[in-house]
Residue frames relative to the residue before (quaternion, step in Angstrom):
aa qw qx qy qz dx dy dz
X 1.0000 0.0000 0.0000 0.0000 0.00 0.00 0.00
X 0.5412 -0.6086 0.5124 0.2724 3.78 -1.11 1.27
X 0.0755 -0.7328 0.6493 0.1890 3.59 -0.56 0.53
X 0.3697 -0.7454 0.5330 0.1535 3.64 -1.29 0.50
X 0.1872 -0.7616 0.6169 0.0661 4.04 0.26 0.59
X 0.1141 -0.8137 0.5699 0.0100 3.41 -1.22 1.10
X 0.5862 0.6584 -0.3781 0.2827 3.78 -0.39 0.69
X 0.7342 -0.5309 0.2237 0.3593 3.20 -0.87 0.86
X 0.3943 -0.8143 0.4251 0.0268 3.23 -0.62 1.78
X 0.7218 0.3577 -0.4312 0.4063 3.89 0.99 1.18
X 0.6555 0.5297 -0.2785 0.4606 3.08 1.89 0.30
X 0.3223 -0.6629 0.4379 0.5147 3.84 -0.34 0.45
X 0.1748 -0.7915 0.5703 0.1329 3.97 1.35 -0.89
X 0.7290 -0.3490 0.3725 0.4560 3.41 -1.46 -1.31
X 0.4897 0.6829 -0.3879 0.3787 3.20 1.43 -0.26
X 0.6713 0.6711 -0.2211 0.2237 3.14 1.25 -0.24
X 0.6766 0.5458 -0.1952 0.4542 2.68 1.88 -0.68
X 0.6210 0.4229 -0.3840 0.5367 3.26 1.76 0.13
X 0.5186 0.6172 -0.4379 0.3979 3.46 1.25 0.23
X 0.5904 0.4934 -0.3193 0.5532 3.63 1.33 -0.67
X 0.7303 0.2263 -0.4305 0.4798 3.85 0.73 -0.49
X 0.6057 0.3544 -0.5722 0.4244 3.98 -0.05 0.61
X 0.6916 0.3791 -0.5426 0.2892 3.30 0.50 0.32
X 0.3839 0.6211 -0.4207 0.5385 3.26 1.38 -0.63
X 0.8059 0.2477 -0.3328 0.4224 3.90 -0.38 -0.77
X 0.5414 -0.4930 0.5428 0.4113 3.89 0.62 0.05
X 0.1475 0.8612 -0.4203 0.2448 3.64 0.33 -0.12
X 0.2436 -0.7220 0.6424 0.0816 3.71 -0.55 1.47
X 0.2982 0.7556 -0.4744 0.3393 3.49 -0.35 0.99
X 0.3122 -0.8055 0.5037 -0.0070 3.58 -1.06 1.44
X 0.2412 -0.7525 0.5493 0.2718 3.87 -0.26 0.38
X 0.3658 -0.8030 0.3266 0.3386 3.85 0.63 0.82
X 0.7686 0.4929 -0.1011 0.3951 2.67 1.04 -2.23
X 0.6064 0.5463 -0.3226 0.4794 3.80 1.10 0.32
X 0.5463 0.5909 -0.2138 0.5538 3.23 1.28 -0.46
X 0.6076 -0.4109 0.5341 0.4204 4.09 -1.32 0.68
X 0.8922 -0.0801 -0.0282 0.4435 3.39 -1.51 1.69
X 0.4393 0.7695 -0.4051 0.2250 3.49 0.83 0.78
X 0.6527 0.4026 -0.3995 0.5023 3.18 1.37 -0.29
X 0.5095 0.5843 -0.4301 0.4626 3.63 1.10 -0.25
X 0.5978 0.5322 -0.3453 0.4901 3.61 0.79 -0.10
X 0.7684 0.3178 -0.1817 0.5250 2.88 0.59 -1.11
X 0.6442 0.3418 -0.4811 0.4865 3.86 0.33 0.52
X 0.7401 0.2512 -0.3694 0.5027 4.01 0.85 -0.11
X 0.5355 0.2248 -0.6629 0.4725 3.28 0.60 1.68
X 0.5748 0.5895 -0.4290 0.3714 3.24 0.19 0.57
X 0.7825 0.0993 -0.2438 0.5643 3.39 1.60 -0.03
X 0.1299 -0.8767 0.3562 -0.2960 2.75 1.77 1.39
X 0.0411 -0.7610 0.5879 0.2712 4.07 0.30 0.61
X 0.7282 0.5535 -0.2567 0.3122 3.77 0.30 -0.75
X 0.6331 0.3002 -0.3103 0.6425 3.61 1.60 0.45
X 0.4830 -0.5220 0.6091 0.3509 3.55 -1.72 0.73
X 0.5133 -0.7749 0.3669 0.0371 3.15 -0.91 1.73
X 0.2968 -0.7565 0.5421 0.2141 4.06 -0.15 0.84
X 0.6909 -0.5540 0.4176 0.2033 2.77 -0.99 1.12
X 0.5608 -0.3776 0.3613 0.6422 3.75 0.71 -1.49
X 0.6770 -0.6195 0.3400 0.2057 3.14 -1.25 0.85
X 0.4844 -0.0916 -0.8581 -0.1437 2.15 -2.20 0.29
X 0.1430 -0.7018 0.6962 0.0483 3.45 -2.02 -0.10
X 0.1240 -0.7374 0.6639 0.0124 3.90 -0.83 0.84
X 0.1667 -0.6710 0.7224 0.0093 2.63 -1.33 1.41
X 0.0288 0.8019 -0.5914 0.0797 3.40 -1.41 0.89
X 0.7525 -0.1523 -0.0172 0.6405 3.40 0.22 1.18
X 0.7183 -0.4724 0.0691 0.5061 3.33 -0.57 -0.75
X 0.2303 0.6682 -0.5763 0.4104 3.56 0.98 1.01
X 0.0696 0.7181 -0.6923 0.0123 3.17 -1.81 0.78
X 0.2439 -0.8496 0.4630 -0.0660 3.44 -0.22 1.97
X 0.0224 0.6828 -0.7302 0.0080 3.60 -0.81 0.55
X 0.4835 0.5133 -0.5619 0.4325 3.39 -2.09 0.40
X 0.2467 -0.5014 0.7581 0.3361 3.64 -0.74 0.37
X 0.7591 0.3183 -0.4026 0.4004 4.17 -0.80 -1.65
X 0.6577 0.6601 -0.2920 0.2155 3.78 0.80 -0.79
X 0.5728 0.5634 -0.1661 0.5717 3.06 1.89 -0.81
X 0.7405 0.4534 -0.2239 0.4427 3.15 1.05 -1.52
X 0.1758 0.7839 -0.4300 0.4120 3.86 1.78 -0.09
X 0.8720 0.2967 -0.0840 0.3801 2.59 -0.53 -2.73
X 0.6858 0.5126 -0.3122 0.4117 3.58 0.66 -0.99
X 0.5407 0.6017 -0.3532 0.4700 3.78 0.87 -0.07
X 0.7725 0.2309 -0.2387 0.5413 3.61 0.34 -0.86
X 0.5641 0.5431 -0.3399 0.5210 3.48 0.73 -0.27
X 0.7613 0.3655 -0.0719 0.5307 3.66 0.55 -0.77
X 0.5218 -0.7001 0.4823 0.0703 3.46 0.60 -0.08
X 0.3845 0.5245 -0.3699 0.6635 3.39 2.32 0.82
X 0.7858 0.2753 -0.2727 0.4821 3.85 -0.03 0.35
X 0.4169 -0.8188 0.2111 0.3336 3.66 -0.71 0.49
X 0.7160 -0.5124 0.1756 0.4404 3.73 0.05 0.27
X 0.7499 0.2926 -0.2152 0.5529 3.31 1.26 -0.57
X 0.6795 -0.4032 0.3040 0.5323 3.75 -1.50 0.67
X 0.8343 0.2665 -0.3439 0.3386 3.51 -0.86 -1.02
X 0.5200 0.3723 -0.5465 0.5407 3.66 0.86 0.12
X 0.6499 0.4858 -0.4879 0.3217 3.84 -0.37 -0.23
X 0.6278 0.6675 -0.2299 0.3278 3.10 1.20 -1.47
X 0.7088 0.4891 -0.1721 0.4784 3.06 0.93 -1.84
X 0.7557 0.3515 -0.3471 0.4300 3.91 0.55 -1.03
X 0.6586 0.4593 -0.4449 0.3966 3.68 1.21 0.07
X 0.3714 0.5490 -0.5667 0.4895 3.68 1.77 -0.02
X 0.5839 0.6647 -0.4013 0.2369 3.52 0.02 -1.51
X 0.7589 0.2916 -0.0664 0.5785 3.31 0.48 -1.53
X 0.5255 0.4341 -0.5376 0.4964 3.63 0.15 0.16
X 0.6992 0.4573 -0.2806 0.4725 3.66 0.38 -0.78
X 0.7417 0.4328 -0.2362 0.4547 3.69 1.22 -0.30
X 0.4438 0.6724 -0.2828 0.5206 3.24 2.12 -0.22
X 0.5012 0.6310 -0.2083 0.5542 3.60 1.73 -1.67
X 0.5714 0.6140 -0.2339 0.4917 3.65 0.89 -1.25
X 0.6572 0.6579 -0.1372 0.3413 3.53 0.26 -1.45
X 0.6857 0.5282 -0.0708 0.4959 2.67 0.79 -2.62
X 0.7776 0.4066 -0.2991 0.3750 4.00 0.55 -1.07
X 0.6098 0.5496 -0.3466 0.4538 3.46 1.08 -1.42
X 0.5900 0.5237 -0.4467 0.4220 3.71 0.60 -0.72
X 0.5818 0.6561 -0.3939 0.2755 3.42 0.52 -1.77
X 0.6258 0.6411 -0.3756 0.2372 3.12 0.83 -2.42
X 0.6237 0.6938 -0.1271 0.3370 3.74 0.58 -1.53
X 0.7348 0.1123 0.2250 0.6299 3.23 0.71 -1.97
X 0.2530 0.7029 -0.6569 0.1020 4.26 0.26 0.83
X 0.4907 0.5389 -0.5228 0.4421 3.31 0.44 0.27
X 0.6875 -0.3421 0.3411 0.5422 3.42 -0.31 -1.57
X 0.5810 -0.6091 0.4918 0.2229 3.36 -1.30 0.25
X 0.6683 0.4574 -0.3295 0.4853 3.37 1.42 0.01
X 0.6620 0.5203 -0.3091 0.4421 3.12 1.59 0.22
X 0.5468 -0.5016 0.4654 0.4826 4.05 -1.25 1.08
X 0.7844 -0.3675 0.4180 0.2738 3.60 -2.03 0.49
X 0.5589 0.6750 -0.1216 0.4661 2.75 1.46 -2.11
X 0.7155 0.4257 -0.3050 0.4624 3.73 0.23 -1.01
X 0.8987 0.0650 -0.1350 0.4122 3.68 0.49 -0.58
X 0.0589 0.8973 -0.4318 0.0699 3.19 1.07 1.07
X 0.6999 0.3912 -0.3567 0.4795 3.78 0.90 -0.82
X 0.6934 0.3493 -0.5018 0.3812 3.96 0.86 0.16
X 0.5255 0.7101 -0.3525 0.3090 3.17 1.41 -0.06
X 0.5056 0.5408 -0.3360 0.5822 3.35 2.20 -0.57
X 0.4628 0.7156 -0.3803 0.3594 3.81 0.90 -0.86
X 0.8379 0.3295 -0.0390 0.4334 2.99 0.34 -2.24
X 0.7447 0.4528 -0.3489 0.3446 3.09 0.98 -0.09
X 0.5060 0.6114 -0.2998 0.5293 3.42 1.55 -0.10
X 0.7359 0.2521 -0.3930 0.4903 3.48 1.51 -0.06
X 0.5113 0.5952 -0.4963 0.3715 3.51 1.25 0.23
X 0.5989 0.6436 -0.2675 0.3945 3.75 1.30 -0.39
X 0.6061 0.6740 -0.1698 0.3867 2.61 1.62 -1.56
X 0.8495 0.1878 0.3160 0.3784 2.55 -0.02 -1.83
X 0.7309 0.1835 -0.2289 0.6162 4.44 0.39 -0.84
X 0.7479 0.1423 -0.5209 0.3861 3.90 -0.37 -0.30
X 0.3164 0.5445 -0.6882 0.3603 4.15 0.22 0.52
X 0.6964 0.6003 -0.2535 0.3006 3.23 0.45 -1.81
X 0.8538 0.3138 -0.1513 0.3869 3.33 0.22 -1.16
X 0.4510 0.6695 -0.2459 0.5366 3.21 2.04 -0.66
X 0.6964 0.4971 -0.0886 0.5100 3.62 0.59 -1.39
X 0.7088 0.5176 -0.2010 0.4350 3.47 1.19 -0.89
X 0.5339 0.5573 -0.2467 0.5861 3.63 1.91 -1.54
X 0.5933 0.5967 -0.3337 0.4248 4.04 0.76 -0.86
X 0.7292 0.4572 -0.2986 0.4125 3.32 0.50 -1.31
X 0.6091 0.6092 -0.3240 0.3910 3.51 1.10 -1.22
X 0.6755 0.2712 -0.2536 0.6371 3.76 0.77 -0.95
X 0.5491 0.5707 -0.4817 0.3753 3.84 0.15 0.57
X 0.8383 0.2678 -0.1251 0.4581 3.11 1.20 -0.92
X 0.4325 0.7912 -0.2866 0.3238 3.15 1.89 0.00
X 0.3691 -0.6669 0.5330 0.3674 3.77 -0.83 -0.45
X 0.8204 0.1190 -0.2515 0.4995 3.43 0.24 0.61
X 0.8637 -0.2397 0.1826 0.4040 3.39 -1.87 -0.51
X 0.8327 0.3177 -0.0618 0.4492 3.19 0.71 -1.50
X 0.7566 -0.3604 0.2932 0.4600 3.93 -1.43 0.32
X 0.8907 0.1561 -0.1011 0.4148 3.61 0.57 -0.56
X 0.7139 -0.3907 0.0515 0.5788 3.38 1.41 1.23
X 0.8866 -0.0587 -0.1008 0.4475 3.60 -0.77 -0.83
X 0.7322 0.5169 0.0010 0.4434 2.73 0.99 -2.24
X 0.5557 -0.5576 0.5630 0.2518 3.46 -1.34 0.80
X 0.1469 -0.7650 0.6135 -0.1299 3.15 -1.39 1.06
X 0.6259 -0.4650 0.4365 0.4489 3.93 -1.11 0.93
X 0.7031 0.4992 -0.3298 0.3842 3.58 0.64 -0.95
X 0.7213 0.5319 -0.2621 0.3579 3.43 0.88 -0.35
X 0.5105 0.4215 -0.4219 0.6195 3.22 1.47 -0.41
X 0.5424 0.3996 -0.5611 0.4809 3.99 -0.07 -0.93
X 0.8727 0.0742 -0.3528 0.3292 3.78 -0.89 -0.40
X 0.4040 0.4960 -0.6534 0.4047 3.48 0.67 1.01
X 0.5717 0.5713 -0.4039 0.4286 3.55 1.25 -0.28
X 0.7462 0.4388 -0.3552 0.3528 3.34 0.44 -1.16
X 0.3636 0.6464 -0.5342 0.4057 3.69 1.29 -0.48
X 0.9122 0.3239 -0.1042 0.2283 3.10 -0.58 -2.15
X 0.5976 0.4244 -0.4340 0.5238 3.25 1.69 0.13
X 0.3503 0.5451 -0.6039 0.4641 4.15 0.97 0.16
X 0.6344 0.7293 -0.2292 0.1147 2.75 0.02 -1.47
X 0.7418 0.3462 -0.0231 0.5739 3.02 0.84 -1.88
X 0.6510 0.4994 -0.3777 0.4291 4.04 1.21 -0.16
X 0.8112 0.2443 0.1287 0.5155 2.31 1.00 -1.32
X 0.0221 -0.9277 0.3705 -0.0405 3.33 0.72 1.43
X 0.5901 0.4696 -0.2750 0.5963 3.85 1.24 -0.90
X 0.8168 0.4278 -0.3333 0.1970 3.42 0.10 -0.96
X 0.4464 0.7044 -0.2497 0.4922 3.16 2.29 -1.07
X 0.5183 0.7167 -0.2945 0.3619 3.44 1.00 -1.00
X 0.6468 0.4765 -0.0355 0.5944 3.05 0.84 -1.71
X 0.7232 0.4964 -0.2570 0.4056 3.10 0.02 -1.23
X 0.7836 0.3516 -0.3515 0.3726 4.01 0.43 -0.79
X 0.5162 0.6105 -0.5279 0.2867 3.55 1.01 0.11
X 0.7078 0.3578 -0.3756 0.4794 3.61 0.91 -0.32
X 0.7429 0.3120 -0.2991 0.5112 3.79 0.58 0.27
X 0.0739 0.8504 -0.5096 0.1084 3.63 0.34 1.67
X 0.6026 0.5459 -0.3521 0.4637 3.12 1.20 0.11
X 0.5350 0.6618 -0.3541 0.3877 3.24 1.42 -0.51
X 0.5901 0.6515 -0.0656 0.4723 3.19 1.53 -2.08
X 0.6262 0.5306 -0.1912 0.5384 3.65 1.13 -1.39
X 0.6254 0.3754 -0.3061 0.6117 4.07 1.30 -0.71
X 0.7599 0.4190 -0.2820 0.4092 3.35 0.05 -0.27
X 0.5780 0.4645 -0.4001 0.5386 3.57 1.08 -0.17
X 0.4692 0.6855 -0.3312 0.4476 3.59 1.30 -1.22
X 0.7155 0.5954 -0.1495 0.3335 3.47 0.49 -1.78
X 0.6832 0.4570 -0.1596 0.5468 3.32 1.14 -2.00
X 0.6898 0.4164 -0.3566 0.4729 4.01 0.54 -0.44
X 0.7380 0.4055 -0.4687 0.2669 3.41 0.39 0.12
X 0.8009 -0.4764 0.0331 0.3613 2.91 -1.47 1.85
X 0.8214 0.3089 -0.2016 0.4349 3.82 0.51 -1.72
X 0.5466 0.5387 -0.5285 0.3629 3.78 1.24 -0.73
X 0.6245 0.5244 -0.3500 0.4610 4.31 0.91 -1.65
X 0.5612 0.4999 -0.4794 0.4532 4.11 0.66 -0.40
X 0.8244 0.2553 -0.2546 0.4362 3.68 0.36 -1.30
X 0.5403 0.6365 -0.4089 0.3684 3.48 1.06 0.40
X 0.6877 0.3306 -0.1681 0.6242 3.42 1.25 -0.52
X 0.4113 0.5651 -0.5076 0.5038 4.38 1.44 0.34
X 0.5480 -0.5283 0.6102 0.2194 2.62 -1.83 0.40
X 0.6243 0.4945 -0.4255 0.4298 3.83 1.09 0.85
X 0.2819 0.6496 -0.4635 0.5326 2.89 1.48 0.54
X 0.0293 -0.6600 0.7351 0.1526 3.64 -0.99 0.71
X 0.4130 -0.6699 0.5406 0.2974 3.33 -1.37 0.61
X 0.6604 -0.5593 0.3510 0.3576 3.16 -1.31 0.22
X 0.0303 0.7495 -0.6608 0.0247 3.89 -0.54 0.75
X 0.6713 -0.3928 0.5783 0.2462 3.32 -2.41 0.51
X 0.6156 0.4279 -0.4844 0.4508 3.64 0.91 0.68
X 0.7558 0.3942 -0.2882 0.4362 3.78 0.96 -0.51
X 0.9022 -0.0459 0.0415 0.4268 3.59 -1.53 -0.60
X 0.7923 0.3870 0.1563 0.4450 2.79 0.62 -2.07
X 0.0633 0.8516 -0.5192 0.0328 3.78 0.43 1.00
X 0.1724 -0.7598 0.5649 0.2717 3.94 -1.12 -0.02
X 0.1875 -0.7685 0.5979 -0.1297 3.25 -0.37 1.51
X 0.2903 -0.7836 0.5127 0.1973 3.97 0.41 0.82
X 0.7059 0.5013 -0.2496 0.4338 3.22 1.08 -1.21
X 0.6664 0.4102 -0.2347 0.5767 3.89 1.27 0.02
X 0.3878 0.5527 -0.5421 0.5002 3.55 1.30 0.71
X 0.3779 -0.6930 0.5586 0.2547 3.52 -0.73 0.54
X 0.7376 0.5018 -0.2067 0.4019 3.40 1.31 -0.45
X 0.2745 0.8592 -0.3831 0.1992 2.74 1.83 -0.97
């Protein structure tokens, strides 16, 4: 069955992280809202009376299922898909995993926009130097420093032992979106988390993830989505 992926079709956003796990699974699957008359679709199912309504995208529709949640999607698409392991506490743990990288999300975004989200960069630029001097500082060490320990103490390559997992591509995301914000400091920053770096290379070599990395469905990263590069918020800069 064709799954259908909803969300805004110039940002990689959260939609991304369920876009890396249908490619990873090979997955038959359309990005609507990129496609002719797609975002008009995708706002009259959203006020759709005849479906329990999503909050805000992203959101996957699959027959007559209709899924919201980035980890919530990435749930269903795990046991289905062969991204999550097979028993409960493996499921548990790789959906703890990524909840704690969602938390992740929630801050790097903030860095940009601590005020509010309805406000321009421009409008809150000196708390935006604030927050970002403690997101350097102090939370992406944390959560960085925290993803390390997990594959330190693990039994294999990846966050939840041998096998690859939704959770592993999300922090191959969170890498390549440091990365791009935060380019000098990441620099620095990956010599003390090589195991992190060592998952994420792992991640980029595999056959279908290095195909949609180098397509033209790859959206690049821009100052419209999660991850923004503000030079002035490089601590190195």
């Amino acid at each position: 069955m064709r799954y259908e992926l909803y969300y805004w079709p110039s940002i990689q956003g959260r939609g991304e992280f369920v876009r890396l796990a249908l490619e990873e699974a090979g997955a038959d699957y359309i990005d609507v809202a990129r496609r002719k008359g797609g975002m008009a679709k995708l706002e009259r199912l959203l006020d759709d009376p005849r479906v329990k309504p999503p909050f805000a995208p992203p959101f996957l529709k699959c027959g007559p299922l209709l899924i919201a949640q980035t980890a919530n999607i990435l749930l269903f698409l795990g046991a289905r898909h062969g991204l999550a392991p097979k028993n409960e506490a493996g499921r548990l743990w790789v959906h703890q995993l990524q909840f704690t990288i969602a938390d992740l999300v929630v801050e790097a975004h903030d860095v940009h926009h601590p005020i509010g989200s309805g406000l321009y960069y421009e409008d809150q630029k000196r708390e935006a130097k604030r927050a970002a001097e403690s997101f350097i500082a102090e939370r992406s060490p944390k959560y960085l420093s925290y993803c390390e320990r997990v594959l330190q103490r693990g039994r294999g390559s990846y966050l939840a032992g041998a096998r690859l997992s939704y959770a592993d591509l999300s922090l191959f995301q969170i890498v390549e979106g440091l990365r791009y914000a935060f380019p000098r400091t990441m620099k620095q920053w990956e010599k003390k988390i090589p195991r992190v770096i060592g998952l994420r290379n792992r991640v980029a070599a595999r056959p279908r993830i290095a195909a949609y990395l180098a397509s033209d469905a790859r959206i690049p990263f821009n100052e419209s989505g999660i991850f923004r590069h503000y030079p002035e918020l490089d601590r190195s800069a």
